[in-house]
N, C-alpha and C positions, 0 to 999 in steps of 0.2 A: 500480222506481227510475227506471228511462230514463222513464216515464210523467207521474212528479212531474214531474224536471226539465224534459220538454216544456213540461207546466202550468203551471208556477211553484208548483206545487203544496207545501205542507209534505212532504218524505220521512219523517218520521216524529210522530208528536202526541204531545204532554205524556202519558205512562203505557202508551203502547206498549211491548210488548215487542219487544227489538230482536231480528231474526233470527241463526240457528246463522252464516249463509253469509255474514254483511255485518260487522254491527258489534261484537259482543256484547263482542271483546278490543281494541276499538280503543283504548285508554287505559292497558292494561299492565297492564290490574287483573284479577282473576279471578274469570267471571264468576257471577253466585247463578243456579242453577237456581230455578225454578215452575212449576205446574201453570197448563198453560191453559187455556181455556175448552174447546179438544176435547179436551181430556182428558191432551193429551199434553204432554212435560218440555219447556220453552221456558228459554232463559237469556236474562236481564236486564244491561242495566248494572247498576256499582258505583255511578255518577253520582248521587246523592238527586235527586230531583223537582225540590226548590227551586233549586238550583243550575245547571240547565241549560236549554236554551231548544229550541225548536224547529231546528231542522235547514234553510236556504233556501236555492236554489241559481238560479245565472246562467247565462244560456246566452253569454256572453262566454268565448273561446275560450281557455285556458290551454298555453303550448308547453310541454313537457316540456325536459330536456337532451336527449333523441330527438328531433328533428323529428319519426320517425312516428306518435307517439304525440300525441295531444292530448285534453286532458283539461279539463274542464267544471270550473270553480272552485266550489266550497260553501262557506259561510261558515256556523259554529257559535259560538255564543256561552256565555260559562262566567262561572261567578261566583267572583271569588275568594275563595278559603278563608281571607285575612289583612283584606284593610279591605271586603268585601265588596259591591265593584263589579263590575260584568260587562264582560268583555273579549271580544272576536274572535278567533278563530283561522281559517284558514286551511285548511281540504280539500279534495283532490283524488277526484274519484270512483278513478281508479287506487290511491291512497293504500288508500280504502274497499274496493277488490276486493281489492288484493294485501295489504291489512295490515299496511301498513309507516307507518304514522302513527303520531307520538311526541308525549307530551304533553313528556317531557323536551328539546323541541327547544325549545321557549318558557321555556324556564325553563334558564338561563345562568350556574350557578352557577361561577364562575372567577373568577380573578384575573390580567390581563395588565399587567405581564407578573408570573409568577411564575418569579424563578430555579431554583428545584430542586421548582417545584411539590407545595410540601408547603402553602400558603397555601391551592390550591385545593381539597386533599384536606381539610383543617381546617375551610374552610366547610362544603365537602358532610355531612362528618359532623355538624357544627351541625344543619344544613338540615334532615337524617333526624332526631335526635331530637326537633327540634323543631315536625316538618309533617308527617313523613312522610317515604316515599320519594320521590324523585323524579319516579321513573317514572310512578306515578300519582295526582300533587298537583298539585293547577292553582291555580297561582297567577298574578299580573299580572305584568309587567316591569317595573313601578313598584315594587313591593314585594318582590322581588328584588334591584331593584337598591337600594335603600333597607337590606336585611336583608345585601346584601355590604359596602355600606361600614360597616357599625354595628360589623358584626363584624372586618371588617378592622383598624379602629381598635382595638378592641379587644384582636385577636393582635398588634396592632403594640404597644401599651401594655404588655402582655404578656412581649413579645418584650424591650422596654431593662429590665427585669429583671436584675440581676447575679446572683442564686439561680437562673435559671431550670433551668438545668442539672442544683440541687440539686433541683430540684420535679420534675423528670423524673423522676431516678432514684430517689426517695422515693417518688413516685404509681406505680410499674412495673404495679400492678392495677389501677389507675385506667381508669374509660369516659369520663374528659375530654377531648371536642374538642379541648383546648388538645395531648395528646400527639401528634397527628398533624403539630403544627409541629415534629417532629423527626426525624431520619432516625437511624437506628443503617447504619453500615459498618464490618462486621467485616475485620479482614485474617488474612489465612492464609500458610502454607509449606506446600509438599509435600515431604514426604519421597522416602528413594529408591526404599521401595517403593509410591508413588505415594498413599497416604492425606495428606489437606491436616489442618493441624492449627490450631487459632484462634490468632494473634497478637496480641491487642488488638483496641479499640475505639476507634472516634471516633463521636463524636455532632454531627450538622449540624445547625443552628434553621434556620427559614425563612429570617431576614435575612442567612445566609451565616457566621453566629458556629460557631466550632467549640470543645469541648470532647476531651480526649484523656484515658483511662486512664493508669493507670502501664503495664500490658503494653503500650498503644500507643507511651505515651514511649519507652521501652526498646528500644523493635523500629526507631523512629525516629534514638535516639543510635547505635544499633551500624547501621543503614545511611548515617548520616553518618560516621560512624569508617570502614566498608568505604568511602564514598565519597573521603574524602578521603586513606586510605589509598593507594586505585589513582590518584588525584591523583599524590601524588610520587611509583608506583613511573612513571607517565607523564612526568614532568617529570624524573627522574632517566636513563627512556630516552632522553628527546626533549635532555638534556644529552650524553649519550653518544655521540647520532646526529650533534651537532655538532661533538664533541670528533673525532671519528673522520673527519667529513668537512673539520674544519678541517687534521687530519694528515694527510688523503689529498694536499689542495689544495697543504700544502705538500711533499710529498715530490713531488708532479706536477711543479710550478714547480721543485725542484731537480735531477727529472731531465733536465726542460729547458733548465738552463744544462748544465749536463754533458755534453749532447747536444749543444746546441749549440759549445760550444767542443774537443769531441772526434771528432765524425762523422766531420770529414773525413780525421781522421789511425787512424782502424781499421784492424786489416788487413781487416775487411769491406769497406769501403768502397772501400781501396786494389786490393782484389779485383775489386770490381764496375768501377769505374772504368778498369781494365785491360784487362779481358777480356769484360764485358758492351756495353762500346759499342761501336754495328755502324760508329763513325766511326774505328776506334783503327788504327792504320796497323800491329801488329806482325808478328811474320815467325810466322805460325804453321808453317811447316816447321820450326823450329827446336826438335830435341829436348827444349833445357833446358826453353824455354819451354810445351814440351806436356808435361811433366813437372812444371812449378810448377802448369799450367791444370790437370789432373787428377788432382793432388795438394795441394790449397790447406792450408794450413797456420793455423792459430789465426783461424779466418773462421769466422761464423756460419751456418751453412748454410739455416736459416731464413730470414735476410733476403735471402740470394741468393736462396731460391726465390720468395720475397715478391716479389723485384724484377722478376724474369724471368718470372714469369706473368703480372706486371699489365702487363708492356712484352713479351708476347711473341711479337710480329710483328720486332721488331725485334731480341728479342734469336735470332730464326733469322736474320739478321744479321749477329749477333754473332762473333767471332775464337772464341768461347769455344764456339759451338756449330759454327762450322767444325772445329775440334779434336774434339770429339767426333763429328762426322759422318766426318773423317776417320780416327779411331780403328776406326769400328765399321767400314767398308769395308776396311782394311787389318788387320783380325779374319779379315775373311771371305774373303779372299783378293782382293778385287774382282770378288765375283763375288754373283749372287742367291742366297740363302738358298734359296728357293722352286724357279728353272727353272734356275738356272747361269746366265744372262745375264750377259755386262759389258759391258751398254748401258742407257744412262741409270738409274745405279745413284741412290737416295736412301737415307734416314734414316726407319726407320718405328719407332712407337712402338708394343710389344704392350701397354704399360701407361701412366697419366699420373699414380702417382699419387709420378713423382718427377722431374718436370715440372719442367724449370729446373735441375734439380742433379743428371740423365742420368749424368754422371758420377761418382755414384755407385753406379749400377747398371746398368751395364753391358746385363745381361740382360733390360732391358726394351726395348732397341731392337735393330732386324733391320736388313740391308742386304738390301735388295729392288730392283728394276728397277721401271722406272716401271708397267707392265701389272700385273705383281703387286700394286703397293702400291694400286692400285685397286680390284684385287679383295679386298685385304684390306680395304678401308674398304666396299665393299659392301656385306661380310656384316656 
């Protein structure tokens, strides 16, 4: 083969038999065994004599998509089997070695655009009753293209049909072209133990026309009902969600006039006000007064502690935590819990989880000396 090409030589002549290794399936067709001249089984093309030509190749250099590849271009000639002119095609020696040449590459049988590509399955099936396969019918691209519009028209003429729907389902045995302009989509449910079971049909034409069973109507009405169903039970929440946020907003807005015109007269507040600020000038030695401080009466004890922790540099400060620091010292006699020290006696907290409101639990702070209370914070 390299030999022809050098030459310019024919690679092969009118009634040669084409070799096992090169050409025999290059066309898709399957190829007729014969006896050769030595005796032994040779296969032939399908190609008849009349119809093909000799085989001549260029030594002008062809790229591949590989760059490393490059391949010598051949040029064969075919006659076509519809108005019987002879056309070019196009080979690659690679194509010839690896066997990947398609006579269906030249021959374009589609429709662009086709929506749900039932137009170009319609032609193909024309195509094959009426030429052949595809795969191995050589025809021109003139009369291809020629044999898609004839027929397009035609499925199109077809298609504005108000029976077409009827002729479907009448022809169900039918080997008519024309059924491939239709699609069937069945719809299904699964069950709970997971078998799917049919729900209707729809049937789709090429131009996008649909027809619907009654199983499909019915499967259609009851998921409009479910749909519009969960519609108001949404619209009945989404009334609820406002009702509830319009009562919240106004019970908010009422507890804040409330608030506002009652804060300041609380015994809460009159509490905090008294004994939480570190500015209040009262006598904390005074019995009565360390007896209302750690006995407070009809006061929130939540919001004291609220107040006292977020202010609680200040409220160690406070008249209110002098009283309690002198309370727990004068528990302990004045003296460290820890060594007996009474020098530089503090306030230590074994627990905070009543932080700000100390008094009422007593048992969570110590009186310790300042060395101890260090070593307590240590550990």
């Amino acid at each position: 083969m390299n030999k022809a090409l050098e030459d310019k030589m024919p690679l092969f002549h009118d009634g040669d038999y084409i070799d096992d290794d090169v050409l025999y399936d290059l066309f898709y067709a399957q190829p007729i065994l014969k006896d050769l001249p030595n005796g032994k089984k040779g296969l032939r093309t399908l190609i008849p004599r009349n119809d093909r030509n000799i085989l001549c190749a260029e030594l002008n250099g062809y790229m591949s998509n590989s760059p490393k590849d490059v391949f010598d271009k051949i040029y064969y000639t075919l006659r076509c089997k519809l108005c019987n002119k002879t056309f070019p095609v196009r080979i690659t020696k690679g194509q010839i070695i690896n066997r990947t040449f398609k006579i269906s590459n030249y021959i374009n049988i589609s429709v662009n655009p086709d929506r749900y590509y039932l137009f170009t399955k319609a032609l193909r099936e024309l195509y094959n009753i009426k030429y052949g396969n595809v795969y191995n019918t050589y025809v021109c691209k003139s009369c291809v293209e020629k044999f898609v519009s004839d027929t397009m028209q035609e499925a199109s003429e077809f298609l504005e049909r108000k029976d077409k729907f009827d002729w479907f389902l009448f022809h169900k045995n039918s080997d008519d072209w024309k059924r491939k302009l239709f699609r069937i989509e069945e719809a299904h449910f699964r069950l709970d133990n997971g078998k799917e079971i049919e729900d209707g049909k729809i049937y789709r034409a090429a131009n996008g026309d649909v027809w619907k069973d009654d199983k499909y109507n019915e499967r259609e009405k009851r998921e409009q009902e479910e749909l519009n169903h969960q519609r108001k039970l949404e619209e009945i929440r989404r009334q609820q969600k406002q009702n509830e946020e319009a009562e919240r907003e106004r019970t908010r807005k009422a507890n804040e006039l409330f608030l506002a015109s009652h804060q300041l007269n609380t015994p809460t507040q009159r509490y905090i006000d008294k004994f939480c600020n570190k500015d209040s000038d009262i006598d904390i030695t005074d019995k009565e007064i360390q007896r209302e401080a750690l006995s407070p009466e009809d006061v929130n004890y939540e919001a004291i502690q609220k107040h006292n922790s977020k202010l609680y540099r200040e409220y160690l400060q406070s008249p209110l935590w002098k009283i309690i620091s002198s309370k727990v010292k004068w528990n302990a006699n004045y003296r460290c819990e820890k060594c007996g020290s009474t020098k530089n006696l503090v306030t230590h907290h074994t627990s905070y989880e009543f932080k700000g409101i100390e008094f009422l639990a007593f048992h969570t702070l110590q009186c310790l000396c300042s060395k101890c209370h260090e070593k307590e914070h240590e550990k």
